[in-house]
NUKOLSE-183348 format. One line per field, with one value per atom (N, C-alpha, C): residue in three letters; x, y, z. Coordinates in Angstrom, 3 decimals, decimal comma, padded with zeros to 6 digits, always signed. Example, Ala and Ser with C-alpha at 12.3 -4.5 7.8 and 13.67 -1.06 7.14 Angstrom:
// residues 2
residu c(ALA	ALA	ALA	SER	SER	SER)
xx c(+013,190	+012,300	+013,200	+012,850	+013,670	+012,900)
yy c(-005,690	-004,500	-003,300	-002,250	-001,060	+000,030)
zz c(+007,800	+007,800	+007,800	+007,080	+007,140	+007,870)
This chain:
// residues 116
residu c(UNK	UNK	UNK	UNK	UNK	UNK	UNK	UNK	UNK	UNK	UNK	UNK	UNK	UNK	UNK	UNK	UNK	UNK	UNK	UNK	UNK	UNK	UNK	UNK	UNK	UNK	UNK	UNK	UNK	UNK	UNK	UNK	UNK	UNK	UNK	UNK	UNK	UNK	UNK	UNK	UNK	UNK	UNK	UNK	UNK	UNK	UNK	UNK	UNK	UNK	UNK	UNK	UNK	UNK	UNK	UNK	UNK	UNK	UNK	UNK	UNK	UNK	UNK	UNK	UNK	UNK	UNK	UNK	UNK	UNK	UNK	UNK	UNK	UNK	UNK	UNK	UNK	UNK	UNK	UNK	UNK	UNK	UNK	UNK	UNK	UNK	UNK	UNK	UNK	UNK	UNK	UNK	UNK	UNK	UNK	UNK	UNK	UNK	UNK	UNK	UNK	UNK	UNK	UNK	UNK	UNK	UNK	UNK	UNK	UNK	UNK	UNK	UNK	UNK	UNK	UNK	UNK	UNK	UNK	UNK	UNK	UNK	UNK	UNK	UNK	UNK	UNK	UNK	UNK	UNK	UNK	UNK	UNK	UNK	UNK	UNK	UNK	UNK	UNK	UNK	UNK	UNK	UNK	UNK	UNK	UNK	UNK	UNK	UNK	UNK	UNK	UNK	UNK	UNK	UNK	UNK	UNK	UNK	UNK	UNK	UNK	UNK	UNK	UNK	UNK	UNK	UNK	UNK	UNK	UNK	UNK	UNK	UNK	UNK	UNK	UNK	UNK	UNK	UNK	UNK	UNK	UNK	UNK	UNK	UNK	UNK	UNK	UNK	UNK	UNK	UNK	UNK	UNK	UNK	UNK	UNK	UNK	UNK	UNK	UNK	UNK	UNK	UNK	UNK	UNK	UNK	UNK	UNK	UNK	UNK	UNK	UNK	UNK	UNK	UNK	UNK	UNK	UNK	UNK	UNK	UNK	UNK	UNK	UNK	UNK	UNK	UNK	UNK	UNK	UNK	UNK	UNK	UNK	UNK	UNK	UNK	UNK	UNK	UNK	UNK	UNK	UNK	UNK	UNK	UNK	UNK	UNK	UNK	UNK	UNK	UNK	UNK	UNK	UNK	UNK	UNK	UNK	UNK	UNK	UNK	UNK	UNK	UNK	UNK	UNK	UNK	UNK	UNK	UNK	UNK	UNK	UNK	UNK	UNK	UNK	UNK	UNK	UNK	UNK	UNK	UNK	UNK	UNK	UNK	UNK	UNK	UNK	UNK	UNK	UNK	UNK	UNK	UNK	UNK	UNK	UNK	UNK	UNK	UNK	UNK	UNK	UNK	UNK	UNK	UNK	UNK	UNK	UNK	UNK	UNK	UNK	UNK	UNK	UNK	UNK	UNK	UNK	UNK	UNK	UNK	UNK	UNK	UNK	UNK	UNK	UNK	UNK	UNK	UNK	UNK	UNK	UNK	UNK	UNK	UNK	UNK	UNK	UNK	UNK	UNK	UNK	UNK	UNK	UNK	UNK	UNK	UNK	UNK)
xx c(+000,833	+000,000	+000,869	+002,317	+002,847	+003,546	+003,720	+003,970	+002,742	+001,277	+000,211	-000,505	-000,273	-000,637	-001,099	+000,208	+000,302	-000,742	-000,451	-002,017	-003,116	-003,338	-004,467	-005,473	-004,337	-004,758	-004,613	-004,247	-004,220	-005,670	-006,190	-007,538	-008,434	-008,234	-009,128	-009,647	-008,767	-008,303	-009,413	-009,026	-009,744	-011,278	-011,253	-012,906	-013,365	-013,101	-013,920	-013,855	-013,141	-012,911	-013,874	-013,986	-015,016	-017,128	-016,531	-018,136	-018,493	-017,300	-017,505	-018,039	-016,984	-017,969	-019,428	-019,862	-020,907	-021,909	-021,222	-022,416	-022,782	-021,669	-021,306	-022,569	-022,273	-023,490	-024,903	-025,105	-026,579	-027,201	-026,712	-026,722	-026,806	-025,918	-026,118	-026,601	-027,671	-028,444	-029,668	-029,410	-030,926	-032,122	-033,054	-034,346	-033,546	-033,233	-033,182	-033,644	-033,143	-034,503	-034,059	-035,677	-035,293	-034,894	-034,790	-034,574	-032,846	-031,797	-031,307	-030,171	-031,214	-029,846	-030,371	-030,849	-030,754	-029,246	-028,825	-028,018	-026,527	-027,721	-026,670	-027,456	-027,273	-027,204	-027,588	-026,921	-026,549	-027,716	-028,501	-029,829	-030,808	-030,685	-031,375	-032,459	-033,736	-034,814	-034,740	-034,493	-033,903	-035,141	-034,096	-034,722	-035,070	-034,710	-034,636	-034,038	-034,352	-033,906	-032,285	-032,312	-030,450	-029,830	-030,915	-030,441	-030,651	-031,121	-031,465	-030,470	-030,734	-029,426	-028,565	-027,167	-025,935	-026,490	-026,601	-026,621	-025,407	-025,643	-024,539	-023,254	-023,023	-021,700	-020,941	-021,237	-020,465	-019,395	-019,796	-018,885	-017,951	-017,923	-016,336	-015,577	-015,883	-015,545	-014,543	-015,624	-015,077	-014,074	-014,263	-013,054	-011,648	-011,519	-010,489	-010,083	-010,611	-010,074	-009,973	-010,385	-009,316	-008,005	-007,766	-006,888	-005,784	-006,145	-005,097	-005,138	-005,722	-005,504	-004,587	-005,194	-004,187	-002,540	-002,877	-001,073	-000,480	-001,050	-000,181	+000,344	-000,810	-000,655	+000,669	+000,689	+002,360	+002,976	+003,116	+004,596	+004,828	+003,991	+004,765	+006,137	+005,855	+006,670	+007,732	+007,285	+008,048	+009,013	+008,554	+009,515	+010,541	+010,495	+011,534	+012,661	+012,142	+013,031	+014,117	+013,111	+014,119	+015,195	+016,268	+017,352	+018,173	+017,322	+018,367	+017,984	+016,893	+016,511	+017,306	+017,487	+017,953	+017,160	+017,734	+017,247	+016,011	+015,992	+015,007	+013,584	+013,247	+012,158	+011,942	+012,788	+012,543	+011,309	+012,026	+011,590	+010,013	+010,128	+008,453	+007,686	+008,043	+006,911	+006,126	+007,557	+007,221	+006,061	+006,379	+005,415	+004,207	+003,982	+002,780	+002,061	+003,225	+002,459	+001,797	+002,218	+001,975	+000,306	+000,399	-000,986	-001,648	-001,608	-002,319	-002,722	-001,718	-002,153	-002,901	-002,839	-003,709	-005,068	-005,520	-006,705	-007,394	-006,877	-007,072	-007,510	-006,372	-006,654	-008,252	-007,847	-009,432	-010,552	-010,629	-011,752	-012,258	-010,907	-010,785	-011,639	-011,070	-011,784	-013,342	-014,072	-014,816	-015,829	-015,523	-016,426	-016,511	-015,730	-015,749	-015,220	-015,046	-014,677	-015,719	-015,901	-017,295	-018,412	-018,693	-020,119	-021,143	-021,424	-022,839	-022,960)
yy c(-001,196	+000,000	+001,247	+001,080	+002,361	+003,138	+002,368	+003,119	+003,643	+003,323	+003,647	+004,692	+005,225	+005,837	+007,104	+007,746	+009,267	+009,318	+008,602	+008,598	+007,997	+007,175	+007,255	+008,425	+009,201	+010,607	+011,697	+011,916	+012,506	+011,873	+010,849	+010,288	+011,076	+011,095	+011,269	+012,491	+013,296	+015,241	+015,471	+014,810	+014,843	+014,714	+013,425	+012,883	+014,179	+014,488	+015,090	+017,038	+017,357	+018,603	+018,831	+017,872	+017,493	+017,425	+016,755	+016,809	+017,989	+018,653	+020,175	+020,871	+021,014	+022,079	+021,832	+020,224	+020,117	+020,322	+020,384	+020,900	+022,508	+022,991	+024,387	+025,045	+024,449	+024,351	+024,101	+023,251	+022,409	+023,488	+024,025	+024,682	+026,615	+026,989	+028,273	+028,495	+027,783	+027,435	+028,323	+029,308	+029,923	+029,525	+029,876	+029,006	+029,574	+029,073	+029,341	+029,298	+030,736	+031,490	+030,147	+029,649	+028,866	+028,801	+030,060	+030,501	+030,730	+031,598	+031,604	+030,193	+028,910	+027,982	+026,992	+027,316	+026,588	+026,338	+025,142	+024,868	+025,244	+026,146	+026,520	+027,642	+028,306	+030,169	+030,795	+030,974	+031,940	+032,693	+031,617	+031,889	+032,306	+032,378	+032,869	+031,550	+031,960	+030,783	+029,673	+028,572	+027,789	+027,862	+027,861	+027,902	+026,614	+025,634	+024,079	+023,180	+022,281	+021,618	+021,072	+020,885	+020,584	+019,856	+018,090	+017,287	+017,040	+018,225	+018,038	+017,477	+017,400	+016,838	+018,189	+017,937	+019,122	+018,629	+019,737	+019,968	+019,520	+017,874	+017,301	+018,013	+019,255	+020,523	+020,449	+020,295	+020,274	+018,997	+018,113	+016,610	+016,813	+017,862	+017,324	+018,460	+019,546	+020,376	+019,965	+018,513	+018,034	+016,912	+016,162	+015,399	+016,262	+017,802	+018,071	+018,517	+019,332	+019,472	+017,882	+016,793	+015,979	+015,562	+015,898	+015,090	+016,379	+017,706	+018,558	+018,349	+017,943	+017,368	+016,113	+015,064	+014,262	+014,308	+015,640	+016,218	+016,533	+017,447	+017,789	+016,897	+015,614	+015,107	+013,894	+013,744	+013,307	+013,967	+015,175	+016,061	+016,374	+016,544	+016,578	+015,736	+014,493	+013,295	+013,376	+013,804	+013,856	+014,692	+016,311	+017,281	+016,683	+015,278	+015,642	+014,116	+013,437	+012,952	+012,555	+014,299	+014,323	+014,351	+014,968	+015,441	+013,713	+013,336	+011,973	+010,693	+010,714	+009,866	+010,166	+011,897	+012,109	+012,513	+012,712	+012,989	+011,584	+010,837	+009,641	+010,177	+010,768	+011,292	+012,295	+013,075	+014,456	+013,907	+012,590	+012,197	+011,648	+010,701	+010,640	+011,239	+012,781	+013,380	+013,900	+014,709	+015,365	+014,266	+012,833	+012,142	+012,335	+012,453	+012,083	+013,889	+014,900	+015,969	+015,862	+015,326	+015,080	+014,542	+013,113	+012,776	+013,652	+014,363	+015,220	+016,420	+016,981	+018,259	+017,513	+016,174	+015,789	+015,464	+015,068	+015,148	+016,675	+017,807	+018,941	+019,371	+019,374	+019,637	+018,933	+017,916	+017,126	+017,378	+017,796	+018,438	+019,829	+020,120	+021,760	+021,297	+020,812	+020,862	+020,349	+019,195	+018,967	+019,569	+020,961	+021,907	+021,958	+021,394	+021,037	+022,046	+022,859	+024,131	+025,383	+025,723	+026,221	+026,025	+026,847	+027,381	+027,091	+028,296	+028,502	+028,208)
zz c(+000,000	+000,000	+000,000	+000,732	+000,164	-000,583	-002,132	-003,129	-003,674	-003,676	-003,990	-003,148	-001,761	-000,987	-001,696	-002,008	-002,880	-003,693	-004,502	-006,099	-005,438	-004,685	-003,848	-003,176	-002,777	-002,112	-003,127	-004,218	-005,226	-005,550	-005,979	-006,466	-005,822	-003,691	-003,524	-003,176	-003,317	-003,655	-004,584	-005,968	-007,032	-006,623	-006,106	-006,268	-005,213	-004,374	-003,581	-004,019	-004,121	-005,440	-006,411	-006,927	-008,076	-007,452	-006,371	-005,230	-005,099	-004,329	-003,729	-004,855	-006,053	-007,035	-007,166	-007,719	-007,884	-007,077	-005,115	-004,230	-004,552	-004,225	-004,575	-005,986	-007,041	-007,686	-008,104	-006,914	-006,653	-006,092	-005,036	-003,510	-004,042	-004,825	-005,637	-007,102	-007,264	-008,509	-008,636	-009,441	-009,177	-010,448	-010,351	-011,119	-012,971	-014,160	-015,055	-016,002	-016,510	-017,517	-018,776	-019,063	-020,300	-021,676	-022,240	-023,090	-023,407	-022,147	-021,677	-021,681	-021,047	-021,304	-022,168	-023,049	-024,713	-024,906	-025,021	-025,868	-027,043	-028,243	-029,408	-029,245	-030,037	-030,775	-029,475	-029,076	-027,625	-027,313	-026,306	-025,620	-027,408	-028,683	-029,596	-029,708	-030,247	-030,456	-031,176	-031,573	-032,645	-033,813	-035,063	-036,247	-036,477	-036,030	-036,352	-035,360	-035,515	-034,528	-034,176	-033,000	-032,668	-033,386	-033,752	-034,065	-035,661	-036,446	-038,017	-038,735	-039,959	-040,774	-041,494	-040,878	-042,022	-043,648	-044,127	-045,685	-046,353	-047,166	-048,438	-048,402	-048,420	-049,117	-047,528	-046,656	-045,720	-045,386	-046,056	-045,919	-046,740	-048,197	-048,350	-048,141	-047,355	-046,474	-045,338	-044,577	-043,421	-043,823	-045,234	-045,299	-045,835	-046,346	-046,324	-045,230	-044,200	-043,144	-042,324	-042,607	-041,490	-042,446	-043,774	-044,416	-044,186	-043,379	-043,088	-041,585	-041,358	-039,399	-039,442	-040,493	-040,059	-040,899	-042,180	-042,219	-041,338	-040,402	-038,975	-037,815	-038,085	-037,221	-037,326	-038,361	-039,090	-039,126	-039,251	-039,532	-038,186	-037,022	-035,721	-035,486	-035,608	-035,297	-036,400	-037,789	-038,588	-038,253	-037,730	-037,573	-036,746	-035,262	-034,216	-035,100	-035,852	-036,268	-037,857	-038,308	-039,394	-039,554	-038,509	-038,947	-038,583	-037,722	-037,511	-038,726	-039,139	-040,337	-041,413	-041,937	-043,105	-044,295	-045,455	-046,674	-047,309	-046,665	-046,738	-045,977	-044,772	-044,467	-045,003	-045,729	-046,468	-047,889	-048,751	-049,512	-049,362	-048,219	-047,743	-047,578	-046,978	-046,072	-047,644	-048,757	-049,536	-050,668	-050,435	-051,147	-050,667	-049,559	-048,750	-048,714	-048,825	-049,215	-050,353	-051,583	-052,776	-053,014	-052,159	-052,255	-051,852	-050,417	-050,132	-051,272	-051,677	-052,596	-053,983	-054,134	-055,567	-055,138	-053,739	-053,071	-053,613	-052,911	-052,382	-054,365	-054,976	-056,539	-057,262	-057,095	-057,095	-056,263	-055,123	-054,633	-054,877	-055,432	-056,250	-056,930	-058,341	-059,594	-059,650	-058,053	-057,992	-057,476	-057,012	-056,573	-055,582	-054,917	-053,312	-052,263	-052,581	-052,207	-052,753	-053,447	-053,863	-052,951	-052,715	-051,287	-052,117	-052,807	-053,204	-054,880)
């Protein structure tokens, strides 16, 4: 039990921290205006509902932004071990930019960028 003691009491810091706010909040809760804590458009009336369906034009919106989330999310790792890999990760990353920018060209030319 006493290498575990510490994070035990760290746990139970936490757990009870976590109580307190939520009494703290139960306890200074005043009646709320309903309008007020809606959800989305900041206390505004909803035009539609929360859970409607996004409009077609927004999906290939959202697949180029993850195919630039998950560029970053490779070139992090890429950045700390280029210099020790060499001119060999230089060659990859720039392939893998490559696919990326013939995606991005093709969603160009497919209108996929185009709003209205």
């Amino acid at each position: 039990m006493g290498p575990f003691a510490g994070l035990l009491g760290v746990l139970a810091a936490a757990v009870l921290l976590v109580g307190a706010v939520f009494a703290v909040a139960r306890v200074s809760a005043v009646a709320p205006d309903p309008v007020r804590s809606l959800p989305f458009l900041s206390g505004h009336d909803p035009a539609e509902h929360a859970l409607s369906r996004f409009h077609v034009r927004w999906y290939p919106v959202t697949l180029l932004f993850l195919a630039f989330d998950v560029e970053m999310l490779f070139m992090y790792p890429w950045a700390v071990v280029v210099a020790r890999v060499g001119v060999g990760a230089v060659v990859e990353m720039f392939v893998f930019l490559g696919v990326l920018l013939a995606g991005v060209v093709w969603a160009w030319r497919e209108g996929a960028l185009r709003w209205v």
